[in-house]
N, C-alpha and C positions, 0 to 999 in steps of 0.2 A: 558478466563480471565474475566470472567462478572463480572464488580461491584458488589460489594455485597450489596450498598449501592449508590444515588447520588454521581456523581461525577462536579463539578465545577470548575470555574477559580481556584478559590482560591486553590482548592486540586492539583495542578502542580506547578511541581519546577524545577530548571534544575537540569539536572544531574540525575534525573528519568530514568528506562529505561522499557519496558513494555514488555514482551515477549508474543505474543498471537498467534494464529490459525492455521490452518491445512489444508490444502486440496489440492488432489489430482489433478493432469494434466492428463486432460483424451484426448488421440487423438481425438474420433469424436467431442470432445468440439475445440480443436487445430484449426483443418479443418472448423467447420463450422464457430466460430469465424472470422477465416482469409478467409475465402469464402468472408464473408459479408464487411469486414471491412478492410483488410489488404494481396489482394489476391496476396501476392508476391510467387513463384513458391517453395523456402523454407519450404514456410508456407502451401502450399496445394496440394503439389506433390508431394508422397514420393521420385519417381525416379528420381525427377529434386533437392530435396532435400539431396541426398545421393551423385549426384556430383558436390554437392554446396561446402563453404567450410566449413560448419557446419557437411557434410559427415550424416547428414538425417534431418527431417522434426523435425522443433523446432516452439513454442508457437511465436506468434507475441509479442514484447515489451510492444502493446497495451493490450493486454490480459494479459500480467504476471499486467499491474497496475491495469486492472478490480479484478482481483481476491484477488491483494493488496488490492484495495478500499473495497470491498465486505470483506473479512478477518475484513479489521477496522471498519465497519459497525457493524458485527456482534459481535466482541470482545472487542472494544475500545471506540468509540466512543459514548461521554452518551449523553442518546434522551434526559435527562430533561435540558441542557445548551446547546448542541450544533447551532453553530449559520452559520454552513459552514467554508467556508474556503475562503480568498482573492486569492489562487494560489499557484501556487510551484516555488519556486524559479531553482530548476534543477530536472532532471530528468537522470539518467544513467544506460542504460543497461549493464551490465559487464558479463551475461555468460548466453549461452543459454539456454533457457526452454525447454527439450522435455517431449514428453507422458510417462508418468509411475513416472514423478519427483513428489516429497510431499514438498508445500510452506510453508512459515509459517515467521512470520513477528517478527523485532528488532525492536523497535519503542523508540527513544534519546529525552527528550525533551530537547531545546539547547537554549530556550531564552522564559522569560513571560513577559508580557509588556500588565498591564493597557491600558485601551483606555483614551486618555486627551477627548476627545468628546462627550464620551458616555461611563460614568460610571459603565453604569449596565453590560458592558464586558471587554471582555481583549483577546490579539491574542497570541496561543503557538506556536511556532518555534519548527518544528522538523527534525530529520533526520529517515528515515526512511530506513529501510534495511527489503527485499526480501530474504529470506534463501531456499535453496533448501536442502535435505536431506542430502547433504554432508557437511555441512555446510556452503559453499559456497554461499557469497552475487551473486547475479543474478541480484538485478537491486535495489537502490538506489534513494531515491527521497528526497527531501530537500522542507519542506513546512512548511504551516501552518494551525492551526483553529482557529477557535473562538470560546469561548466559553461564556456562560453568567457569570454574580456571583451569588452568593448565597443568596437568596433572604435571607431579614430579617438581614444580617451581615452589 
């Protein structure tokens, strides 16, 4: 979904909705991920995962928001305004990730709001939604960014 063009505060509205990115769940990313970060037995043993009650080895929560972030890095978020983000208001996993699943991101915006302190930005409120190939939301975040305005406006 690359801009074709800058994108700025000013260019968001609610009620936008942004469909962008792609990318595969690959086991040896699964494992080493949840090796390092998240070694719960689900996540890095297939045989302790198979009589879990996921019935096999699924992506840690932490990993499905890496690949969310990474997805909006690469698709959404524009380099010449962006300003971060204050936090996420919630975060919800709703369906397991395993290996072989294709993600790819619902992106709401759900609120813009000027900054009173600091004119030269403004924060977007969004919801965020994780799709796996079936359609099916996976995991659900509720945040925000910042972004700058447009210079010269």
């Amino acid at each position: 979904m690359k801009a074709s063009r800058p994108r700025w505060f000013e260019d968001f509205a609610v009620g936008q909705v942004y469909e962008f990115g792609d990318v595969a769940v690959e086991a040896a990313e699964v494992l080493a991920f949840a090796s390092r970060f998240d070694p719960q037995p689900f996540h890095v043993d297939a045989e302790a995962a198979r009589q879990s009650p996921y019935g096999g080895l699924i992506a840690s929560g932490w990993h499905t928001a890496a690949l969310m972030m990474r997805m909006m890095v690469d698709d959404f978020i524009p380099r010449e305004s962006s300003l971060g983000s204050p936090g996420v208001d919630e975060l919800r996993w709703l369906q397991p990730v395993r290996p072989g699943d294709r993600l790819r991101v619902r992106l709401e915006v759900t609120a813009v709001r000027g900054s009173r302190s600091r004119p030269d930005r403004g924060v977007i409120s969004q919801r965020v939604d994780v799709l796996n190939q079936r359609h099916e939301v996976v995991m659900r975040c509720l945040g925000m960014g910042m972004y700058r305005r447009e210079p010269g406006v």
